[in-house]
PDB file with one MODEL, atoms N, CA, C and O in Angstrom:
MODEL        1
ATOM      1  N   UNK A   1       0.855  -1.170   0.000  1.00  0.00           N
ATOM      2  CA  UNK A   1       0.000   0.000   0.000  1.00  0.00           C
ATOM      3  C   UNK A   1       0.903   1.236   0.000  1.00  0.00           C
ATOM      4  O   UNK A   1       1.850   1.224   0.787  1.00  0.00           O
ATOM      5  N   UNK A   2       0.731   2.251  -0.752  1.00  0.00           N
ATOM      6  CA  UNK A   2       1.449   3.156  -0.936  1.00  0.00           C
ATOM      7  C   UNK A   2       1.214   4.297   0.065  1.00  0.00           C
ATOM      8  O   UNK A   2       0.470   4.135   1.032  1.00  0.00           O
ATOM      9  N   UNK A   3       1.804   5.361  -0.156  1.00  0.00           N
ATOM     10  CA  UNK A   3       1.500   6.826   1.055  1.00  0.00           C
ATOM     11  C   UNK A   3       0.078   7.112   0.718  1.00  0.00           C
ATOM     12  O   UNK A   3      -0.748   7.025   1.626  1.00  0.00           O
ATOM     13  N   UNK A   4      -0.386   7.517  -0.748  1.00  0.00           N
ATOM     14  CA  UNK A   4      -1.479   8.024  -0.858  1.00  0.00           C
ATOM     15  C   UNK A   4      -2.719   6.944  -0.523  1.00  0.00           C
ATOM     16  O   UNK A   4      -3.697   7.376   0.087  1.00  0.00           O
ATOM     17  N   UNK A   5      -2.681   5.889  -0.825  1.00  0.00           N
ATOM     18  CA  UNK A   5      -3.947   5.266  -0.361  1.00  0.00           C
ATOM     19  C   UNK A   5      -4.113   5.020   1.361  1.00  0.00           C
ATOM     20  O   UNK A   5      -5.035   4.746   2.130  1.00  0.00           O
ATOM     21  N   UNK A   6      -2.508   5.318   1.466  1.00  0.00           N
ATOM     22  CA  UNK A   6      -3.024   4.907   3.034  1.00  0.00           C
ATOM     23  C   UNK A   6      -3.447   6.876   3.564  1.00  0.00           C
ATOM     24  O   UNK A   6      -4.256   7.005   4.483  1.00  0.00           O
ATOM     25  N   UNK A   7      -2.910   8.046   2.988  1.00  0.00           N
ATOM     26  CA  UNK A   7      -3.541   9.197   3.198  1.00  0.00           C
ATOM     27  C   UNK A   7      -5.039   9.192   3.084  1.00  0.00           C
ATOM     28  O   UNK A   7      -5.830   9.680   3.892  1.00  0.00           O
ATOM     29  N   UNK A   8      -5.344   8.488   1.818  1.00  0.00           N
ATOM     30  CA  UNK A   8      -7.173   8.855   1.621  1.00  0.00           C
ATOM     31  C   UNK A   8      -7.691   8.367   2.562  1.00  0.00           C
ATOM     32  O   UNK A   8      -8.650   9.041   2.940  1.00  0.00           O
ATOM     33  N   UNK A   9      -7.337   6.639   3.698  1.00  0.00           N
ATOM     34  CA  UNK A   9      -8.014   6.034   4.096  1.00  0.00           C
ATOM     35  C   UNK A   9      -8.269   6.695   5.602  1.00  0.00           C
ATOM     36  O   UNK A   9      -9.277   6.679   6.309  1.00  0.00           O
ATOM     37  N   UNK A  10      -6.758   7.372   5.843  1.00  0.00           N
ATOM     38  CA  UNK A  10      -6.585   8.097   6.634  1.00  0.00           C
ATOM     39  C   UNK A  10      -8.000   9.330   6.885  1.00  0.00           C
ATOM     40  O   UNK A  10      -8.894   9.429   7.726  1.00  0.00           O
ATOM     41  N   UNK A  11      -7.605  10.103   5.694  1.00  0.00           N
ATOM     42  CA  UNK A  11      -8.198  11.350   5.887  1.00  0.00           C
ATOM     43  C   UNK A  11     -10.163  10.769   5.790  1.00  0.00           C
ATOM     44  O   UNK A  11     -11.072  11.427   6.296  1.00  0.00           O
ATOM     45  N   UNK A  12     -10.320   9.725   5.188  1.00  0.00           N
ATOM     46  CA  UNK A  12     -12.024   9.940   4.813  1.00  0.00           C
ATOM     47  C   UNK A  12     -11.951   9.313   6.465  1.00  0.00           C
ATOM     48  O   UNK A  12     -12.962   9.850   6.918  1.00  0.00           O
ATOM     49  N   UNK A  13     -11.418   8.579   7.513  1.00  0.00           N
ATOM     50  CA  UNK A  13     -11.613   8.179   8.972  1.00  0.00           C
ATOM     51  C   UNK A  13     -11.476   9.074   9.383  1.00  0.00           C
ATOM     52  O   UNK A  13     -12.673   9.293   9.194  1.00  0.00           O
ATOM     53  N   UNK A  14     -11.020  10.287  10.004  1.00  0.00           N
ATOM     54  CA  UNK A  14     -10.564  11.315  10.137  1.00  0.00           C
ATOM     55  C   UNK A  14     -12.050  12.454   9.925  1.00  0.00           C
ATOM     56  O   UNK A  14     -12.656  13.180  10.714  1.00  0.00           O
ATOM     57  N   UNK A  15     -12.120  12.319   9.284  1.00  0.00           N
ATOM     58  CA  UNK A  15     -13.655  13.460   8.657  1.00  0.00           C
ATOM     59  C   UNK A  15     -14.553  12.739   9.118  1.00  0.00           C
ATOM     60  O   UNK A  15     -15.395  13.309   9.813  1.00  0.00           O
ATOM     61  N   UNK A  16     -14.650  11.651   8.954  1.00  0.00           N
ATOM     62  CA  UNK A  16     -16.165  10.599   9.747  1.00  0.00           C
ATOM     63  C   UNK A  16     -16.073  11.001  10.705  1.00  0.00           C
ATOM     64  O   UNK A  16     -17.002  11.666  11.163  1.00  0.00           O
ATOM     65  N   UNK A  17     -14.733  10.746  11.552  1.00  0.00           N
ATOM     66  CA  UNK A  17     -14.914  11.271  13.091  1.00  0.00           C
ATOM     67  C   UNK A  17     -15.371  12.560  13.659  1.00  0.00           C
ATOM     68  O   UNK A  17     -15.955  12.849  14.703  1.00  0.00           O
ATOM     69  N   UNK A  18     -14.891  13.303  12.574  1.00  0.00           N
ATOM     70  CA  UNK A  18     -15.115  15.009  13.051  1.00  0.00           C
ATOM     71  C   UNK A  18     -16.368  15.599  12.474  1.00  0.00           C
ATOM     72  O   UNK A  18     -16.773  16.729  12.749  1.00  0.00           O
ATOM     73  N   UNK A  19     -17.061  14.608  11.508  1.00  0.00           N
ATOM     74  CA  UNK A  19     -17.598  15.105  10.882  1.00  0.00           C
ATOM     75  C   UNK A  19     -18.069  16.516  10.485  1.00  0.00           C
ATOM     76  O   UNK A  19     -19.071  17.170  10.771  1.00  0.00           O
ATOM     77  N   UNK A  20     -16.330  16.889   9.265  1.00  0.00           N
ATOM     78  CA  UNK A  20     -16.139  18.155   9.039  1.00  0.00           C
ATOM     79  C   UNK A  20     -15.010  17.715   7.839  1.00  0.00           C
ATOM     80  O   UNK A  20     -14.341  16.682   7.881  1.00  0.00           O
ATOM     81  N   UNK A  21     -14.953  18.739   6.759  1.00  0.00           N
ATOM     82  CA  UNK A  21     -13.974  18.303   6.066  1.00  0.00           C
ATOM     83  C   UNK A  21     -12.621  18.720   6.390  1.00  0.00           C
ATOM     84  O   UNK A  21     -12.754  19.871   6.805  1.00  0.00           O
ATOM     85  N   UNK A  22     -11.177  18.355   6.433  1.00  0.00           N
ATOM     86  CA  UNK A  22     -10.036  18.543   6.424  1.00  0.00           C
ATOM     87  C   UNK A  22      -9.502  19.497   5.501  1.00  0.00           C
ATOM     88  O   UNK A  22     -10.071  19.459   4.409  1.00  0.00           O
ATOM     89  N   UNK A  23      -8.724  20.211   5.587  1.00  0.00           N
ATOM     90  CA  UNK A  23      -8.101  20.657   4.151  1.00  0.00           C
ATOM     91  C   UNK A  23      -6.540  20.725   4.645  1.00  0.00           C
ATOM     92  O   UNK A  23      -5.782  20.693   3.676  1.00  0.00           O
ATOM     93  N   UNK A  24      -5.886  20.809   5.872  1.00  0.00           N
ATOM     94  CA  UNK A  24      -4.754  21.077   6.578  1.00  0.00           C
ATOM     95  C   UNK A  24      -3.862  19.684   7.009  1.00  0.00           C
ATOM     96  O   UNK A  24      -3.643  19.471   8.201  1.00  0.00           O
ATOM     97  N   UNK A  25      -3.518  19.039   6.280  1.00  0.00           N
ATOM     98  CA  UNK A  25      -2.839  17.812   6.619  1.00  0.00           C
ATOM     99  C   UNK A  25      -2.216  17.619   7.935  1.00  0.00           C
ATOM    100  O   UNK A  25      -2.288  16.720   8.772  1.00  0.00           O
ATOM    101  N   UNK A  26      -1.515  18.854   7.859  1.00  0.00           N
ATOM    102  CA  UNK A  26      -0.690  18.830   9.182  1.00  0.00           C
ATOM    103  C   UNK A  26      -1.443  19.750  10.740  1.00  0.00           C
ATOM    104  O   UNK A  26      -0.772  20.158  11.687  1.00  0.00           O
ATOM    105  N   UNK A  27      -2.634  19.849  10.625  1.00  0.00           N
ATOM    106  CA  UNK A  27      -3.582  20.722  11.643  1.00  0.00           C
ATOM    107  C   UNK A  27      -3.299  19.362  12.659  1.00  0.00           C
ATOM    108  O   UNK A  27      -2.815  18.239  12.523  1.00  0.00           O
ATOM    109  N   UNK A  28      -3.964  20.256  13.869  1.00  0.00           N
ATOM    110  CA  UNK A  28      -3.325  19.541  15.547  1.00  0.00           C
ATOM    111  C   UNK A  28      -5.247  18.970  15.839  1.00  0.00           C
ATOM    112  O   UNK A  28      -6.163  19.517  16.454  1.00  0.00           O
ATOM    113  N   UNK A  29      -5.196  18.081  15.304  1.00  0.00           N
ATOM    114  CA  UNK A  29      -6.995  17.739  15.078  1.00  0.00           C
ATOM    115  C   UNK A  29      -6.997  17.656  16.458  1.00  0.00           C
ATOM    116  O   UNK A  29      -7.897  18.393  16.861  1.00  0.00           O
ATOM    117  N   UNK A  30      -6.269  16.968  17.635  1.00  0.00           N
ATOM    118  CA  UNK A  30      -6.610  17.200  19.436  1.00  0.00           C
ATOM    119  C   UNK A  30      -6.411  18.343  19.387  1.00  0.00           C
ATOM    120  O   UNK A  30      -7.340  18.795  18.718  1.00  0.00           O
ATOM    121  N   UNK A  31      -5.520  19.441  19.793  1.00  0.00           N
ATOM    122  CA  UNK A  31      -5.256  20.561  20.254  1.00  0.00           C
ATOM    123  C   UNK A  31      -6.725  21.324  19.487  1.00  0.00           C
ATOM    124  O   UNK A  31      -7.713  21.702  20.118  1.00  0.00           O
ATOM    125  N   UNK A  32      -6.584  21.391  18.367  1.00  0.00           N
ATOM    126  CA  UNK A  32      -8.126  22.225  17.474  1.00  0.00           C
ATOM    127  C   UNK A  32      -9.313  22.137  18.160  1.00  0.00           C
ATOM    128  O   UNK A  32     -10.166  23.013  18.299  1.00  0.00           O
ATOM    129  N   UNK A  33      -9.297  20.563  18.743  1.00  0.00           N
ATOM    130  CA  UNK A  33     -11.056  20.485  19.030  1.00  0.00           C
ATOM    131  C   UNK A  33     -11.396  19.858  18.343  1.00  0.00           C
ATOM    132  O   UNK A  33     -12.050  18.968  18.888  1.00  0.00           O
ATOM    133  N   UNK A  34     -11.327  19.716  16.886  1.00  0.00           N
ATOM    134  CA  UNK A  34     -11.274  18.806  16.089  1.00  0.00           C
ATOM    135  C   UNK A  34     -11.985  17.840  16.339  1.00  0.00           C
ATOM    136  O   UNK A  34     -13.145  17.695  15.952  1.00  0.00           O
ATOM    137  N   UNK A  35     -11.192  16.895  17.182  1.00  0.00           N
ATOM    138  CA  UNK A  35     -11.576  15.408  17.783  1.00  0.00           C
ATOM    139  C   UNK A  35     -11.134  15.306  19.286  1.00  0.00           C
ATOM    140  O   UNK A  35      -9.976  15.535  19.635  1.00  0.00           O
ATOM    141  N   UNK A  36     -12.069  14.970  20.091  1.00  0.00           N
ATOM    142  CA  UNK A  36     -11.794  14.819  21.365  1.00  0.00           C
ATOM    143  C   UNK A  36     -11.284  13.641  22.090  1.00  0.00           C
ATOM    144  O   UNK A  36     -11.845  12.639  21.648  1.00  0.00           O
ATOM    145  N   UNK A  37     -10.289  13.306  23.200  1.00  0.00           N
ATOM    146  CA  UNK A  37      -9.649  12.314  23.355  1.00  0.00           C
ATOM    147  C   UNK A  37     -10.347  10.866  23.239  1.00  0.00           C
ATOM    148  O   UNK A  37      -9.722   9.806  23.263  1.00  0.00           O
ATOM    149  N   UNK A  38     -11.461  10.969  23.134  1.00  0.00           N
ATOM    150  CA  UNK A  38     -12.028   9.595  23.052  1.00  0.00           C
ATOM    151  C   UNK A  38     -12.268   9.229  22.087  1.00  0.00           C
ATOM    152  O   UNK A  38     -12.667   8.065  22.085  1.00  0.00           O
ATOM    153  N   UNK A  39     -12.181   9.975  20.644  1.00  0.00           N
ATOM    154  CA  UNK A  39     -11.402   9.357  19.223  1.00  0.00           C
ATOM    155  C   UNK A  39     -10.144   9.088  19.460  1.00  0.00           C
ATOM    156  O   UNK A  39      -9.535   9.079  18.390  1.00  0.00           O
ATOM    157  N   UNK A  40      -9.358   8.830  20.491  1.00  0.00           N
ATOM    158  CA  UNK A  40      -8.268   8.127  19.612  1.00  0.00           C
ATOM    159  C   UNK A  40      -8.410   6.824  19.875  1.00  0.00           C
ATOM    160  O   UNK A  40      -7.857   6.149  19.006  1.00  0.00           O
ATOM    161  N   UNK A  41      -8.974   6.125  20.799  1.00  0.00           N
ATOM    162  CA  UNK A  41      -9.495   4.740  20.707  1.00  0.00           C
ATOM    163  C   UNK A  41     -10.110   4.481  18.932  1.00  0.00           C
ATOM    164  O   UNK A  41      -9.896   3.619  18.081  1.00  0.00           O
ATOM    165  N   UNK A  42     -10.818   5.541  18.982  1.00  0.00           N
ATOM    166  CA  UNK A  42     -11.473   4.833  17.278  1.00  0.00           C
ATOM    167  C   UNK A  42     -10.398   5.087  16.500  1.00  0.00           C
ATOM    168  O   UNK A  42     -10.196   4.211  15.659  1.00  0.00           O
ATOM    169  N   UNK A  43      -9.738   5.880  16.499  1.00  0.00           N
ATOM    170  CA  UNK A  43      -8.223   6.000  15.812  1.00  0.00           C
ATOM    171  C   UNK A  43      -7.192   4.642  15.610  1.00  0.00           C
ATOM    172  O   UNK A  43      -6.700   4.033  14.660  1.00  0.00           O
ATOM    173  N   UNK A  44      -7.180   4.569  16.885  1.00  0.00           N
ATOM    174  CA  UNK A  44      -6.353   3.110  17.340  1.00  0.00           C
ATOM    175  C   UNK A  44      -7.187   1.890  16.196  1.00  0.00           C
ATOM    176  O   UNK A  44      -6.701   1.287  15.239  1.00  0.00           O
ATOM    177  N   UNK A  45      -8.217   1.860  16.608  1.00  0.00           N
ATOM    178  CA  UNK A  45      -9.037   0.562  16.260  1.00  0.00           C
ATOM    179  C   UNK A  45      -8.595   0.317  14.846  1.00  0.00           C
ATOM    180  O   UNK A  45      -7.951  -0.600  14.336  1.00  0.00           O
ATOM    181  N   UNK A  46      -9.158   1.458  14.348  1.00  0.00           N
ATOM    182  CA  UNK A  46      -8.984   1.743  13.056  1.00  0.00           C
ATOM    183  C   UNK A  46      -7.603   1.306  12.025  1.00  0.00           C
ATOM    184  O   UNK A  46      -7.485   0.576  11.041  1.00  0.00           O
ATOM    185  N   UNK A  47      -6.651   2.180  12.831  1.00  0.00           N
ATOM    186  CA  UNK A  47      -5.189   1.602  12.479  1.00  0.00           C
ATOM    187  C   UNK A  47      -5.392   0.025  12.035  1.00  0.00           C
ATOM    188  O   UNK A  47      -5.589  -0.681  11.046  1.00  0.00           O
ATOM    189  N   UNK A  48      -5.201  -0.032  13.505  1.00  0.00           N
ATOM    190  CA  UNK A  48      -5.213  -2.188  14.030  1.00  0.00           C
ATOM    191  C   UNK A  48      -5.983  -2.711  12.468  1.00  0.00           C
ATOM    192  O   UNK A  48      -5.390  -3.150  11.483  1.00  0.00           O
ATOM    193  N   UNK A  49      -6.988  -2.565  12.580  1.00  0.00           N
ATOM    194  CA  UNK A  49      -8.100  -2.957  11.782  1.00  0.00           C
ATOM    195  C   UNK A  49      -7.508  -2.645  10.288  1.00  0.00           C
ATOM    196  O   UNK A  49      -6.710  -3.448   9.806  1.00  0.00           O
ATOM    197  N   UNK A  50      -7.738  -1.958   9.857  1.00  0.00           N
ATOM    198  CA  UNK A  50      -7.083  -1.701   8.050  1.00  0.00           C
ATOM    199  C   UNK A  50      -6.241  -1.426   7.964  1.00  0.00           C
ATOM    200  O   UNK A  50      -6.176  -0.748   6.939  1.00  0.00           O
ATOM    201  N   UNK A  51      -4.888  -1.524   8.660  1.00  0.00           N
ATOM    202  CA  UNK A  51      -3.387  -1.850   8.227  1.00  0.00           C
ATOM    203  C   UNK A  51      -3.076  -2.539   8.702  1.00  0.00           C
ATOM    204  O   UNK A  51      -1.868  -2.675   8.509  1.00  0.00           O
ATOM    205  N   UNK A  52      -3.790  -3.789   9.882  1.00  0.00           N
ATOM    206  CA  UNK A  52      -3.326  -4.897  10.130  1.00  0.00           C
ATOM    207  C   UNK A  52      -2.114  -5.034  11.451  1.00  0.00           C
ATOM    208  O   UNK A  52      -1.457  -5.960  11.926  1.00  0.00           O
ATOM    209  N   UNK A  53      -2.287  -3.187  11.781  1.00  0.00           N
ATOM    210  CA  UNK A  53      -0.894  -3.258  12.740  1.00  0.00           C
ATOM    211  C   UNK A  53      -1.295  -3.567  13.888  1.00  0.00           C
ATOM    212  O   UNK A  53      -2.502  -3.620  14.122  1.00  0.00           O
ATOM    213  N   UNK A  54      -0.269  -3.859  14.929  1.00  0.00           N
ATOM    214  CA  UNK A  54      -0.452  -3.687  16.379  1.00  0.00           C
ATOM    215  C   UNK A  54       0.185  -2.817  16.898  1.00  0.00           C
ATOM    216  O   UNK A  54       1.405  -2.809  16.735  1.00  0.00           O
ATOM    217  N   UNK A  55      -0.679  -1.466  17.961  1.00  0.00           N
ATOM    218  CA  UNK A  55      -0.300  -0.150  18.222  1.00  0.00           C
ATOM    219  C   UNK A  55       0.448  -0.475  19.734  1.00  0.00           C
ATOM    220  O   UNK A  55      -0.267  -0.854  20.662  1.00  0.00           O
ATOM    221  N   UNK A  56       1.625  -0.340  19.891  1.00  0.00           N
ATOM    222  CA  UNK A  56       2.299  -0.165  21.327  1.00  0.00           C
ATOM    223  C   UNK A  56       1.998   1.047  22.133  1.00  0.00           C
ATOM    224  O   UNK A  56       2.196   2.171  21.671  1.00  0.00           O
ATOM    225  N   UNK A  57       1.494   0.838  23.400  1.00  0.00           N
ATOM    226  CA  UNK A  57       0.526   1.733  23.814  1.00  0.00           C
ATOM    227  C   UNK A  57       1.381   2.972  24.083  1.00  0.00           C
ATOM    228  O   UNK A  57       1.023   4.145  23.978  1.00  0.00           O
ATOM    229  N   UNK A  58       2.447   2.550  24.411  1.00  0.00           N
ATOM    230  CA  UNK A  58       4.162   3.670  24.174  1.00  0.00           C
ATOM    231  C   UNK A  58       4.142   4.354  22.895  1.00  0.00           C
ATOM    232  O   UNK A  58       5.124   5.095  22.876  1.00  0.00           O
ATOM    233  N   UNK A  59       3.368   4.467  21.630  1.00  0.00           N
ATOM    234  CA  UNK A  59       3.687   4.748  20.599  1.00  0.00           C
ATOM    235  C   UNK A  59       2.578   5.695  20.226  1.00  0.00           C
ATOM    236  O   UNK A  59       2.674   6.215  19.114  1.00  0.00           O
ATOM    237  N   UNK A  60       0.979   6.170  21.382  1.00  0.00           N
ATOM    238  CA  UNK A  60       0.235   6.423  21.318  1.00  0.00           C
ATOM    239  C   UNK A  60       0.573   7.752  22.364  1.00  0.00           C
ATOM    240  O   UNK A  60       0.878   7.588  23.545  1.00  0.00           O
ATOM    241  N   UNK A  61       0.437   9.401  21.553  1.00  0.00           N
ATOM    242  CA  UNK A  61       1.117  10.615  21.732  1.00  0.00           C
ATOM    243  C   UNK A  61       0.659  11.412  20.474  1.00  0.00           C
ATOM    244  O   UNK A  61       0.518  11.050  19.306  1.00  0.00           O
ATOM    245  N   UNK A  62       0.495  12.456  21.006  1.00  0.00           N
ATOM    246  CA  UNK A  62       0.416  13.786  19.772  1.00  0.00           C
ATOM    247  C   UNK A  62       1.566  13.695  19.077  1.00  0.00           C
ATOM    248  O   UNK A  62       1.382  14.109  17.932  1.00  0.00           O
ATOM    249  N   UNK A  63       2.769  13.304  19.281  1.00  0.00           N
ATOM    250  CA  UNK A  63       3.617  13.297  18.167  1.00  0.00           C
ATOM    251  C   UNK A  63       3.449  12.079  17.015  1.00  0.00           C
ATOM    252  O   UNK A  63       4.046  12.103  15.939  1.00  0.00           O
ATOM    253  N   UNK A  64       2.881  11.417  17.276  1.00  0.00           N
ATOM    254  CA  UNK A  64       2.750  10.563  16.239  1.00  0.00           C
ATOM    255  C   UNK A  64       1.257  10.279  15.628  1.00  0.00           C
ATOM    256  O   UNK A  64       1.068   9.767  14.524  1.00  0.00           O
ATOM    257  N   UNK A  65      -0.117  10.836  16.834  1.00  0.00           N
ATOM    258  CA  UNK A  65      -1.075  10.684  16.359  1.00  0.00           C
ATOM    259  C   UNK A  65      -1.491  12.307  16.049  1.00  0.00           C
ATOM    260  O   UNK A  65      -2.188  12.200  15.040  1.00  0.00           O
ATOM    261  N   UNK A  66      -1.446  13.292  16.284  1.00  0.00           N
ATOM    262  CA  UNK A  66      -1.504  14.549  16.400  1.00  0.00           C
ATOM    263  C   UNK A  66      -2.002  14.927  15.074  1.00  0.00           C
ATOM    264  O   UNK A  66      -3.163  15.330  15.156  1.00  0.00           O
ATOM    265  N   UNK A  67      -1.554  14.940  13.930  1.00  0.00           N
ATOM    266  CA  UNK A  67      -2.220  15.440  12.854  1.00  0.00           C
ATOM    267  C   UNK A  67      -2.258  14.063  11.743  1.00  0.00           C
ATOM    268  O   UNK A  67      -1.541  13.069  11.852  1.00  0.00           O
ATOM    269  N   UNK A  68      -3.276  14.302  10.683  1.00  0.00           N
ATOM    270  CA  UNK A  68      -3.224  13.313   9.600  1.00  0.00           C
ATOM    271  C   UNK A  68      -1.879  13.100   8.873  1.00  0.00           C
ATOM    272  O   UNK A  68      -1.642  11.913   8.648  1.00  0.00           O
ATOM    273  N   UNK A  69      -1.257  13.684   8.595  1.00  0.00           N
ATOM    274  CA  UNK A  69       0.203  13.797   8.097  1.00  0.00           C
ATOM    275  C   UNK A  69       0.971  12.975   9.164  1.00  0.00           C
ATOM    276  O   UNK A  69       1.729  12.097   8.752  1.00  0.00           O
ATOM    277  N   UNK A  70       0.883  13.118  10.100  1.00  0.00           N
ATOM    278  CA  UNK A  70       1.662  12.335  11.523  1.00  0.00           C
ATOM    279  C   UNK A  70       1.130  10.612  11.460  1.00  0.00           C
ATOM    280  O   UNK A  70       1.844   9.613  11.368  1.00  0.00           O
ATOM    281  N   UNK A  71      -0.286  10.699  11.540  1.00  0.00           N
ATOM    282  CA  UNK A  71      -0.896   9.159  11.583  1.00  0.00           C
ATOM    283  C   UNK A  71      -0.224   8.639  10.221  1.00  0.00           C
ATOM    284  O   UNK A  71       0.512   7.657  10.312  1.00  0.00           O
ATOM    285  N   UNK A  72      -0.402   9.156   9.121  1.00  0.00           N
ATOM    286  CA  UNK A  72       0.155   8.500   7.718  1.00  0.00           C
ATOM    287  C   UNK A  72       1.489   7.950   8.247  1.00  0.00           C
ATOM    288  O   UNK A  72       1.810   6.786   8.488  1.00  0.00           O
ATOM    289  N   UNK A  73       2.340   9.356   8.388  1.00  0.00           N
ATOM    290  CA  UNK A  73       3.937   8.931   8.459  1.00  0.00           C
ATOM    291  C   UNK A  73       4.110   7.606   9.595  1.00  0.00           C
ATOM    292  O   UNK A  73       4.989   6.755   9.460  1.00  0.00           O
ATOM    293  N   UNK A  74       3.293   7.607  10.517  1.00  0.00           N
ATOM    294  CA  UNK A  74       3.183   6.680  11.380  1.00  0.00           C
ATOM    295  C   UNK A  74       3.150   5.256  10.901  1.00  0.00           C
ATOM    296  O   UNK A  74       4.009   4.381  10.793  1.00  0.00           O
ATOM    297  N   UNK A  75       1.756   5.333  10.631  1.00  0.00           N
ATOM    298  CA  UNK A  75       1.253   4.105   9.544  1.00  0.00           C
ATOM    299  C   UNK A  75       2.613   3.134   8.574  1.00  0.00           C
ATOM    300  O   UNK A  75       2.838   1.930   8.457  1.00  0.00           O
ATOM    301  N   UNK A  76       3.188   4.200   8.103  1.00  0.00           N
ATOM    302  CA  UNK A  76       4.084   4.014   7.238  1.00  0.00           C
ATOM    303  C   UNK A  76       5.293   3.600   8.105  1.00  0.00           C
ATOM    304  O   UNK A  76       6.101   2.797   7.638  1.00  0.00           O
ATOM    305  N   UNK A  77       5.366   3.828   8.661  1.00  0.00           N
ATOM    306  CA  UNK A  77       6.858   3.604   9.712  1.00  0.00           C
ATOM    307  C   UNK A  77       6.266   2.107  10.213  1.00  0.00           C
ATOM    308  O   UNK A  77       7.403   1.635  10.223  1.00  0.00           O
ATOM    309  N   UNK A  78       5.569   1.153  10.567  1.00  0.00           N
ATOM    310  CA  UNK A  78       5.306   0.979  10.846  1.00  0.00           C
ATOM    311  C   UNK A  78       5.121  -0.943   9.816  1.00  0.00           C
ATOM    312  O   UNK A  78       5.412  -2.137   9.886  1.00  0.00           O
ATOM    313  N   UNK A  79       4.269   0.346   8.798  1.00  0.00           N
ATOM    314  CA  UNK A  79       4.052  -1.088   7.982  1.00  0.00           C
ATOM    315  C   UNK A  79       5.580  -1.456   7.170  1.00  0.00           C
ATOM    316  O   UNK A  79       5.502  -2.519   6.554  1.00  0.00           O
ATOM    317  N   UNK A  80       6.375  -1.055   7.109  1.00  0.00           N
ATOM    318  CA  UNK A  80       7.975  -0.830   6.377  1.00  0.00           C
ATOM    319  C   UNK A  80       8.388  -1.742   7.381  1.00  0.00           C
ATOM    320  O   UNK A  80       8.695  -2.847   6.935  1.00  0.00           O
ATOM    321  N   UNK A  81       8.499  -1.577   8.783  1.00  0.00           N
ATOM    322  CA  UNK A  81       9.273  -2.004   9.999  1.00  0.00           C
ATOM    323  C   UNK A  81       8.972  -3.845   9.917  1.00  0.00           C
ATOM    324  O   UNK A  81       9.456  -4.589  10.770  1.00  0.00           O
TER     325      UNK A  81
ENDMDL
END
């Protein structure tokens, strides 16, 4: 799976949650308001679920979940590893 399909799958989960559209890849969707801490469980799930990963609960932080650009690069670090 490449960057961009895992961006779209990213961003259309991402907008379900907030139900609002994105346009800022790199926006602080917690810090904004955006999405409140109890999306990142559906965040998590989500991951697990359609990339097949397992999230180390050490690896779960605004620096890596913090914006859509962050979850991708994440994703990606991840499925490579």
């Amino acid at each position: 799976m490449n960057f961009t399909e895992i961006e779209t799958k990213v961003i259309a989960e991402i907008e379900a949650l907030a139900a609002s559209k994105i346009s800022d890849l790199d926006a602080e969707i917690f810090k904004s308001g955006l999405l409140d801490s109890l999306n990142i469980l559906n965040i998590i799930v989500f991951i697990e679920n359609e990339f097949g990963l397992k999230i180390n609960p050490f690896d779960i932080n605004l620096e890596t979940l913090g914006s859509i650009n962050r979850i991708c690069d994440f994703i990606k670090s991840k499925k490579v590893a």
